[in-house]
MARDOMAR-570721 format. One record per residue: x, y, z of N, C-alpha, C, O, CB in turn; residue number from 1. Coordinates in steps of 0.1 Angstrom, whole numbers, padded with zeros to 4 digits. Each point is the difference from the previous one (the first is absolute). Glycine has a CB too. Example, Ala and Ser with C-alpha at 12.3 -4.5 7.8 and 13.67 -1.06 7.14 Angstrom:
BEGIN
+-------+-------+-------+-------+-------+-------+-------+-------+-------+-------+-------+-------+-------+-------+-------+-----+
|  n.c1 |  n.c2 |  n.c3 | ca.c1 | ca.c2 | ca.c3 |  c.c1 |  c.c2 |  c.c3 |  o.c1 |  o.c2 |  o.c3 | cb.c1 | cb.c2 | cb.c3 |   k |
+-------+-------+-------+-------+-------+-------+-------+-------+-------+-------+-------+-------+-------+-------+-------+-----+
|  0132 | -0057 |  0078 | -0009 |  0012 |  0000 |  0009 |  0012 |  0000 |  0010 |  0000 |  0007 | -0029 | -0012 |  0005 |   1 |
|  0015 |  0023 | -0019 |  0009 |  0011 |  0000 | -0008 |  0011 |  0008 |  0005 |  0011 |  0001 |  0007 | -0017 | -0023 |   2 |
+-------+-------+-------+-------+-------+-------+-------+-------+-------+-------+-------+-------+-------+-------+-------+-----+
! end
This chain:
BEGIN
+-------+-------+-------+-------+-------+-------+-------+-------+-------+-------+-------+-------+-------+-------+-------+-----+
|  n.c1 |  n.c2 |  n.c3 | ca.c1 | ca.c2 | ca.c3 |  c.c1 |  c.c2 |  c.c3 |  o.c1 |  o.c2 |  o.c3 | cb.c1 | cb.c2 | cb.c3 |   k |
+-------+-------+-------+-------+-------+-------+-------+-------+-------+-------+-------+-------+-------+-------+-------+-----+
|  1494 |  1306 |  0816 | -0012 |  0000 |  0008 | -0011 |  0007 | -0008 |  0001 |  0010 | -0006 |  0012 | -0010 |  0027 |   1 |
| -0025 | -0007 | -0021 | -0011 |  0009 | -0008 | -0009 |  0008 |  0013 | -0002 | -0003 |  0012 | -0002 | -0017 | -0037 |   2 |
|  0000 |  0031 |  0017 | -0003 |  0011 |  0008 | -0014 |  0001 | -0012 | -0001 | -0002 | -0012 |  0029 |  0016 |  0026 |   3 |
| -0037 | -0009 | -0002 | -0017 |  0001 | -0003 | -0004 |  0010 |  0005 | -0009 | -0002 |  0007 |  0004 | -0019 | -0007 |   4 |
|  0012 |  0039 | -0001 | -0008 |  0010 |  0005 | -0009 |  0000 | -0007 | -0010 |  0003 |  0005 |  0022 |  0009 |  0003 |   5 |
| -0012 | -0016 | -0026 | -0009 |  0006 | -0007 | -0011 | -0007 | -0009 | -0006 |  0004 | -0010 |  0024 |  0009 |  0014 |   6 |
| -0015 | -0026 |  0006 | -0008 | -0013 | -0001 | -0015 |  0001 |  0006 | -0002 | -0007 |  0010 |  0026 | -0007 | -0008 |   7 |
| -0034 |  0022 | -0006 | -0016 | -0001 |  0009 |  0000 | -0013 |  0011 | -0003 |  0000 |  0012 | -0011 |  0008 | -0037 |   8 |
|  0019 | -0017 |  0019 | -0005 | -0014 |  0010 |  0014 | -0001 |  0008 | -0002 | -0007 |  0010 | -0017 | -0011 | -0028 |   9 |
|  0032 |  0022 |  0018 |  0011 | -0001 |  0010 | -0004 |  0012 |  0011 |  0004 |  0001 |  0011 |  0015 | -0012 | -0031 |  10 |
| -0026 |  0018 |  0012 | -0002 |  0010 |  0015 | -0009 | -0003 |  0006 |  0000 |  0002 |  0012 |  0006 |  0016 | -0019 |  11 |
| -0019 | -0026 |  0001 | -0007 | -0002 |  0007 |  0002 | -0014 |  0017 | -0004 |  0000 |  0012 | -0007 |  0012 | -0040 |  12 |
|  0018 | -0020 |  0022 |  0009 | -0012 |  0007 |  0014 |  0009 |  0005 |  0006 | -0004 |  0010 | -0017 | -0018 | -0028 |  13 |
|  0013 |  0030 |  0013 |  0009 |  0009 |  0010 | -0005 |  0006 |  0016 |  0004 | -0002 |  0011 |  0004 |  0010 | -0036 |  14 |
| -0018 | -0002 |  0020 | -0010 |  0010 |  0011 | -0007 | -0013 |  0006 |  0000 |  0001 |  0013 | -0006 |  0026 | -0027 |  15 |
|  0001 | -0038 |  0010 |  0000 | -0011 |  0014 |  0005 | -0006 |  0006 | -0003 | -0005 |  0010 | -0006 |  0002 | -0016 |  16 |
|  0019 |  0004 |  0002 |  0017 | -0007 |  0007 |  0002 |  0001 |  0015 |  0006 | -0008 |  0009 |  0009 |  0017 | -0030 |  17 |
| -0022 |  0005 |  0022 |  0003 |  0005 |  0013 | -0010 |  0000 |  0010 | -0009 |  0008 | -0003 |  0022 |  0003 | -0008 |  18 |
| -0017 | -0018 |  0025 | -0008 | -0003 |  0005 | -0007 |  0014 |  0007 | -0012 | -0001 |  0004 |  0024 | -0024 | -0004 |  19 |
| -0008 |  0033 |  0000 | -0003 |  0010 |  0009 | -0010 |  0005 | -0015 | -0011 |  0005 |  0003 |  0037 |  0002 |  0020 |  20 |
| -0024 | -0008 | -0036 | -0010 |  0008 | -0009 | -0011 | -0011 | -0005 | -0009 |  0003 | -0008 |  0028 |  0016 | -0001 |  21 |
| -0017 | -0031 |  0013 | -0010 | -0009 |  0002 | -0008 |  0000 |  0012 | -0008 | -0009 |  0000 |  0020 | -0002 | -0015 |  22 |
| -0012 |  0019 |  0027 | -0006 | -0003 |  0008 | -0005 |  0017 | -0001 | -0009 |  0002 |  0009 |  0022 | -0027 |  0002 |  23 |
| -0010 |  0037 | -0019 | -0007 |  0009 | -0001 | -0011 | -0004 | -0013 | -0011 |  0005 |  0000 |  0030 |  0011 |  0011 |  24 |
| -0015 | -0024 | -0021 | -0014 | -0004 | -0010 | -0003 | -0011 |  0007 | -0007 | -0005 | -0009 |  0012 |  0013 | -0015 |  25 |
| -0005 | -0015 |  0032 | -0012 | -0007 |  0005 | -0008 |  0007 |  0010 | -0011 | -0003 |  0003 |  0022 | -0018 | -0009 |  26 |
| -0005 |  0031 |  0012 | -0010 |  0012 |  0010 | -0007 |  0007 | -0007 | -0011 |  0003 |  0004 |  0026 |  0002 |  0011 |  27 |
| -0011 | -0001 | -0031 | -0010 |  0011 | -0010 | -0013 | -0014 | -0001 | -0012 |  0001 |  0003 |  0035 |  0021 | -0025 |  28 |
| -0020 | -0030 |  0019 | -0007 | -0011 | -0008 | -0013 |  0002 |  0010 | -0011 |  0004 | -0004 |  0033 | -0023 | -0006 |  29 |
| -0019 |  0015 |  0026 | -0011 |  0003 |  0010 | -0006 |  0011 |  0005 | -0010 |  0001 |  0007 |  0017 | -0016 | -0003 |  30 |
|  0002 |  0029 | -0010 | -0007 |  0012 |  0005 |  0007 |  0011 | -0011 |  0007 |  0010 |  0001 | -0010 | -0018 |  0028 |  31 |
| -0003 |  0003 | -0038 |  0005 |  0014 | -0012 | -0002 |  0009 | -0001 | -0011 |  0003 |  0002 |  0011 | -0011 | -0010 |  32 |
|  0007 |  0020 |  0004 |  0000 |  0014 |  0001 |  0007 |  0011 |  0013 |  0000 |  0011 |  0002 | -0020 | -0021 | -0016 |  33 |
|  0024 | -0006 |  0019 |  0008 |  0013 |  0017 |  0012 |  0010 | -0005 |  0009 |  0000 | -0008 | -0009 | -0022 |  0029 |  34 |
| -0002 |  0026 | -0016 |  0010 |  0013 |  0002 |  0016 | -0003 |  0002 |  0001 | -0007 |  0010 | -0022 |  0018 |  0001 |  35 |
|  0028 | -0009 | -0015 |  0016 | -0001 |  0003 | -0005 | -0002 |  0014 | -0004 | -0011 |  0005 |  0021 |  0027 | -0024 |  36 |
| -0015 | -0008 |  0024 |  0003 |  0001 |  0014 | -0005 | -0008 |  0011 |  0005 | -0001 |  0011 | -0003 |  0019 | -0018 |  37 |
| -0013 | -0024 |  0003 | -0009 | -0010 |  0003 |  0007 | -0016 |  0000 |  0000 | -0010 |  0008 | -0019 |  0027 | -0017 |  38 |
|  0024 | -0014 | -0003 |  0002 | -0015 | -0012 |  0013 |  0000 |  0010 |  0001 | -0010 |  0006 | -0013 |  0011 | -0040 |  39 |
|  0025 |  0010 |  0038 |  0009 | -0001 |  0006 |  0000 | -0004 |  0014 |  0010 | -0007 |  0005 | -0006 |  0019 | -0021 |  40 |
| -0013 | -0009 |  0023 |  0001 | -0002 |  0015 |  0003 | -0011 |  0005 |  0010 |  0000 |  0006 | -0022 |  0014 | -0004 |  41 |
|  0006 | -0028 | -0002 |  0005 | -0014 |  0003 |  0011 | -0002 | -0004 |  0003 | -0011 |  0004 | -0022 |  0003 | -0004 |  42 |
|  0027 |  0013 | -0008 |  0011 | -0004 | -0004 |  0015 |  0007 |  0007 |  0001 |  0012 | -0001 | -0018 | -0017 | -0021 |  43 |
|  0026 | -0003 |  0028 |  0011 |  0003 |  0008 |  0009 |  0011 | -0009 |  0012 | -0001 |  0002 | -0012 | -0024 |  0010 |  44 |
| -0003 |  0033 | -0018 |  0008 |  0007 | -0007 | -0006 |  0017 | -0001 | -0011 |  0005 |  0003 |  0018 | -0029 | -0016 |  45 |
|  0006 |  0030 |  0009 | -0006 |  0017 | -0004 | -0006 | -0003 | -0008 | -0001 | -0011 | -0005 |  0017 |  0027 |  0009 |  46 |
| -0023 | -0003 | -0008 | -0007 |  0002 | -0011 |  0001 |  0002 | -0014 | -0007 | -0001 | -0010 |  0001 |  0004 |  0027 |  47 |
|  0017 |  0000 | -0012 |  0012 |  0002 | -0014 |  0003 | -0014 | -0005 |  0001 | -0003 | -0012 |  0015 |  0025 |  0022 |  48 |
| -0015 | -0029 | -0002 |  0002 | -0017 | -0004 | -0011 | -0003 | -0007 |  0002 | -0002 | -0012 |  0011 | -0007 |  0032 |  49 |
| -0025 |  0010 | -0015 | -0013 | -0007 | -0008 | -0002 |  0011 | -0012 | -0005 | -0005 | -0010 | -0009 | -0007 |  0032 |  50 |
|  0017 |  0021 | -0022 |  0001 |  0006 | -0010 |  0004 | -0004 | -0013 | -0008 | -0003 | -0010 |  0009 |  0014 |  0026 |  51 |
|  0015 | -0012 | -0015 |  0009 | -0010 | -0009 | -0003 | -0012 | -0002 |  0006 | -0004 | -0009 |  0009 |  0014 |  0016 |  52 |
| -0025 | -0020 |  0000 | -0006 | -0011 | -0004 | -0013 |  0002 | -0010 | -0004 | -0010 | -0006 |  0012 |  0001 |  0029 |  53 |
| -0013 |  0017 | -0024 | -0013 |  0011 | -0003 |  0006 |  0001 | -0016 | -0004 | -0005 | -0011 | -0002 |  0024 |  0039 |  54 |
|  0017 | -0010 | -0025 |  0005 |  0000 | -0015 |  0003 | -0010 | -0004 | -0004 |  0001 | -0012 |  0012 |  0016 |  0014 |  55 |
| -0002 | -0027 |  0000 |  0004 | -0015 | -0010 | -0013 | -0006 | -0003 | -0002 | -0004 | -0012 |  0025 | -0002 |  0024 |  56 |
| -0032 |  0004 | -0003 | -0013 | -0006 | -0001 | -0004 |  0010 | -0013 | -0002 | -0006 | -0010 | -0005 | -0003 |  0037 |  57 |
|  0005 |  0022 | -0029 | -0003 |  0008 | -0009 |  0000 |  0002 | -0011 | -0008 |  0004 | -0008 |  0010 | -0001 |  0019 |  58 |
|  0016 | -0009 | -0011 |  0007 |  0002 | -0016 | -0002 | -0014 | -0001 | -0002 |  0000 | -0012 |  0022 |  0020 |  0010 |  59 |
| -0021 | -0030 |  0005 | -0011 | -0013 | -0003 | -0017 |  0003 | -0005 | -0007 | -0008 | -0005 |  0023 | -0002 |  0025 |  60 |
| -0018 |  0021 | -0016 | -0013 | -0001 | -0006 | -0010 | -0008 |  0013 | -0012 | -0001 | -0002 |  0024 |  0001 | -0025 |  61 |
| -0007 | -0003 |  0036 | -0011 | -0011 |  0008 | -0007 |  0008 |  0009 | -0008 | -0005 |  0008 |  0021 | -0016 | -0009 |  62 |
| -0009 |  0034 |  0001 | -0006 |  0011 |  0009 | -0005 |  0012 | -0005 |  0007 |  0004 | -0009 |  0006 | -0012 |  0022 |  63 |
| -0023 |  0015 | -0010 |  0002 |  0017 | -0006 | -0008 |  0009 |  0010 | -0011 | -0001 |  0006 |  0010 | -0005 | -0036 |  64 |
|  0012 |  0016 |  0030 | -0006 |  0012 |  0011 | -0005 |  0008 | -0004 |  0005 |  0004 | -0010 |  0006 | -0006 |  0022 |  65 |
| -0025 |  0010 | -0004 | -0006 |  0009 | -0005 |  0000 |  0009 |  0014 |  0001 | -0003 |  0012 | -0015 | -0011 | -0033 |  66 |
|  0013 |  0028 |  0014 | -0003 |  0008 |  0012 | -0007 |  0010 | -0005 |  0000 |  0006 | -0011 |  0019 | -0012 |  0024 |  67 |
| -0029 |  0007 |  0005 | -0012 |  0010 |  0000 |  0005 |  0011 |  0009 |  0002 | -0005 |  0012 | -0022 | -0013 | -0015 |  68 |
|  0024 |  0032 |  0003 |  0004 |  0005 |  0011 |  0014 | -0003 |  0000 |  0009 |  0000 | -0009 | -0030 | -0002 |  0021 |  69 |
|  0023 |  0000 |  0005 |  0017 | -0004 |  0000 |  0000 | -0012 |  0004 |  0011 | -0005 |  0005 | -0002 |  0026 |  0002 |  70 |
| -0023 | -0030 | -0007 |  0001 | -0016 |  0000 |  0003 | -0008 | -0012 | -0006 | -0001 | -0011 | -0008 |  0003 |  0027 |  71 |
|  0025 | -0006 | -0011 |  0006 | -0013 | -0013 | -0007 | -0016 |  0003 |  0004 | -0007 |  0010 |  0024 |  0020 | -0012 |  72 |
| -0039 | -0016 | -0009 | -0004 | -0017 |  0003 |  0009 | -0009 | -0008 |  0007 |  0003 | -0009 | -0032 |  0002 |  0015 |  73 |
|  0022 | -0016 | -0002 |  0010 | -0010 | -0011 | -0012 | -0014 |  0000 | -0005 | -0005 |  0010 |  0038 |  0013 | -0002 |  74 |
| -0035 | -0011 | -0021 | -0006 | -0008 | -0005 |  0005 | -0011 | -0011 |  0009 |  0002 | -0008 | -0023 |  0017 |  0016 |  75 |
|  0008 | -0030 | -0006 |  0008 | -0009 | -0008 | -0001 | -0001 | -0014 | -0009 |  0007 | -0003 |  0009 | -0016 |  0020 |  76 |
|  0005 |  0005 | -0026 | -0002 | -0001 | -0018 | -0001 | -0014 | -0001 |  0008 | -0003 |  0009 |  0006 |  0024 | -0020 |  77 |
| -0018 | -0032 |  0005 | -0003 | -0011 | -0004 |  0010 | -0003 | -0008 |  0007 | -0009 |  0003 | -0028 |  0010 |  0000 |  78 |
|  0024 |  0008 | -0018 |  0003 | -0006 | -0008 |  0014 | -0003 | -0002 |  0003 | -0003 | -0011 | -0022 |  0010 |  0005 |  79 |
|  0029 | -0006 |  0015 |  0020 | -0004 |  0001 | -0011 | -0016 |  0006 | -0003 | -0009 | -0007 |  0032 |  0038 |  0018 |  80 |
| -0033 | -0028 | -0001 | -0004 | -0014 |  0007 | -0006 | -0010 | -0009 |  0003 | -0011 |  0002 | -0007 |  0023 |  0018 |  81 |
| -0002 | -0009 | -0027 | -0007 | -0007 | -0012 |  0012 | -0004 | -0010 |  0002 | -0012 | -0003 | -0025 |  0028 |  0006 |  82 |
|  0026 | -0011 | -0006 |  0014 | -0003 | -0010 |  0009 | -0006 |  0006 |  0007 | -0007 | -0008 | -0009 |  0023 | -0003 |  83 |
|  0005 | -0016 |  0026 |  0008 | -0010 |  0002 | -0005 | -0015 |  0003 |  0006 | -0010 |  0000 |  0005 |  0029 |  0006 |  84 |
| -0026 | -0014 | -0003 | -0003 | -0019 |  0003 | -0003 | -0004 | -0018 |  0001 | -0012 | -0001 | -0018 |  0011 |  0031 |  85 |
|  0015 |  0006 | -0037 |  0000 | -0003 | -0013 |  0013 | -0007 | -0002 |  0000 | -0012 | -0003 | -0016 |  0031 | -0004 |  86 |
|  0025 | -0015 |  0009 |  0016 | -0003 | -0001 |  0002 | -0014 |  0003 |  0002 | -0009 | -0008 |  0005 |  0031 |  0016 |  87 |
| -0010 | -0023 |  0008 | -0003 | -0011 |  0007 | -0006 | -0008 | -0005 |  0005 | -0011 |  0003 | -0004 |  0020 |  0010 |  88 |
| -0010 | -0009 | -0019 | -0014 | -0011 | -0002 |  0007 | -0007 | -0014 | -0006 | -0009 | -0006 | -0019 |  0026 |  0016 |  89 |
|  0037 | -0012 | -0011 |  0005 | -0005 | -0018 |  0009 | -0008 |  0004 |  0004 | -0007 | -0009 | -0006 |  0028 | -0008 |  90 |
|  0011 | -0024 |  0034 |  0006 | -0009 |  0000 | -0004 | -0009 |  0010 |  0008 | -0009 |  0003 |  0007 |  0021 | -0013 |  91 |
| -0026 | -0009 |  0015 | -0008 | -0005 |  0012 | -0001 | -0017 | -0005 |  0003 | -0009 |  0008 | -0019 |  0035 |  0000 |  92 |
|  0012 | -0029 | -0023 | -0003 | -0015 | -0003 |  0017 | -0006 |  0000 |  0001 | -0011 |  0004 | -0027 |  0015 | -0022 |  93 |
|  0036 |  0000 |  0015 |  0013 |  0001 |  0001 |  0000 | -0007 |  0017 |  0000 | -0013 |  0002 |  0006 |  0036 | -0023 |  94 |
| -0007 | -0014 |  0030 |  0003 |  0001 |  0013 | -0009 | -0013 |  0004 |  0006 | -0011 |  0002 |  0000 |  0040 |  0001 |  95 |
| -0020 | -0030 | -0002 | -0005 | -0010 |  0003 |  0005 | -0015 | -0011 | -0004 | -0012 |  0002 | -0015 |  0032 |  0010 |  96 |
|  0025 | -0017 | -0021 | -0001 | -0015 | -0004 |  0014 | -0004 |  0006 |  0001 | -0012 |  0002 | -0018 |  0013 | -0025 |  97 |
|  0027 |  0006 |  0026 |  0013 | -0001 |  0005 | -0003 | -0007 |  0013 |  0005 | -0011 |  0004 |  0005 |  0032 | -0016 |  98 |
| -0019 | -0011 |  0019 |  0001 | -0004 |  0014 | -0008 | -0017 |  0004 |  0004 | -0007 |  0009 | -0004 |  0036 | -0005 |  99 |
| -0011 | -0030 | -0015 | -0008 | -0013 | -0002 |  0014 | -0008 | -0005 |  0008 | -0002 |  0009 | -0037 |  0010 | -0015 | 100 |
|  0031 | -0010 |  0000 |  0017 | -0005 | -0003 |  0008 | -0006 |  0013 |  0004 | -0012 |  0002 | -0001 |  0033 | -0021 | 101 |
| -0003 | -0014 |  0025 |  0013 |  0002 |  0013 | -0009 | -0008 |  0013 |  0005 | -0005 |  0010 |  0008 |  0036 | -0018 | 102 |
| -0027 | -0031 |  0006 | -0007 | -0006 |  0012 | -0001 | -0015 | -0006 |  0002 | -0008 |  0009 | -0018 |  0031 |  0002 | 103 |
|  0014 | -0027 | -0021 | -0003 | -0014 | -0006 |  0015 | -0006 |  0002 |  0001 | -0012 |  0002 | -0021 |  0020 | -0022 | 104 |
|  0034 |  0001 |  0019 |  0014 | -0005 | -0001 | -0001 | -0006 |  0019 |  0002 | -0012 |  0004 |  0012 |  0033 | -0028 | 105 |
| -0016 | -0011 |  0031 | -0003 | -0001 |  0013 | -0005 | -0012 |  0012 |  0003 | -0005 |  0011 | -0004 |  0025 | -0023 | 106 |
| -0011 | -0021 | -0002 | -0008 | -0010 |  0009 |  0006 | -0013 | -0004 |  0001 | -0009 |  0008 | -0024 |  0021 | -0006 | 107 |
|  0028 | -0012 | -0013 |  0009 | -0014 | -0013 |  0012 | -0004 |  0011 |  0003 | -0012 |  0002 | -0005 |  0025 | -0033 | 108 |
|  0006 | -0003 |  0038 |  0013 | -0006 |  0007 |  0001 | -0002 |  0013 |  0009 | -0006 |  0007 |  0000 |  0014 | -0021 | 109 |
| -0026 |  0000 |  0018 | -0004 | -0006 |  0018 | -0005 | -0014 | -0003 |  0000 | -0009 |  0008 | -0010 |  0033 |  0004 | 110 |
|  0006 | -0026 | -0023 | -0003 | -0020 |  0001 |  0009 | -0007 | -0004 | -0001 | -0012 |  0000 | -0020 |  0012 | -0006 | 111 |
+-------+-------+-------+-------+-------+-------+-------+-------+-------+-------+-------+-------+-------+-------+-------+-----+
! end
């Protein structure tokens, strides 16, 4: 089995895997800079849970926290996200010519 802790782009596609830390970076995306505690509340879990989501998003790089006082904010980083659609975009003509492929086979055997 290959293993990607120490793969930039496997963590990054690691830390999206999980819906609960995609639905905290699409909450930074519309209201950036909240507070842990803020960024936690809609979410069915302790705080210790979003926390541990906090950290994976982190050591991905797709997050970074700053604190003023004893407030912790979390804001997003562009550049793991950027690198992975770069990734993407290199097999994307791959994927669409496959799939154009598979609709032309499709329609060939509905007539």
């Amino acid at each position: 089995m290959v293993k990607y802790e120490h793969d930039a782009l496997g963590r990054t596609f690691q830390a999206l895997a999980d819906p609960t830390r995609r639905a905290i970076l699409a909450r930074l995306e519309t209201e950036p800079g909240l507070s842990v505690s803020d960024l936690a509340q809609p979410f069915p879990m302790q705080l210790n849970a979003v926390m541990k989501h906090l950290d994976v998003l982190s050591d991905a790089g797709l997050v970074r926290r700053s604190k003023a006082g004893r407030t912790v904010s979390v804001s997003l980083t562009p550049e793991p996200m950027e690198a992975a659609m770069t990734w993407l975009q290199q097999y994307e003509r791959f994927w669409t010519g496959s799939l154009d492929k598979l609709a032309a086979l499709v329609e060939q055997e509905q007539r």
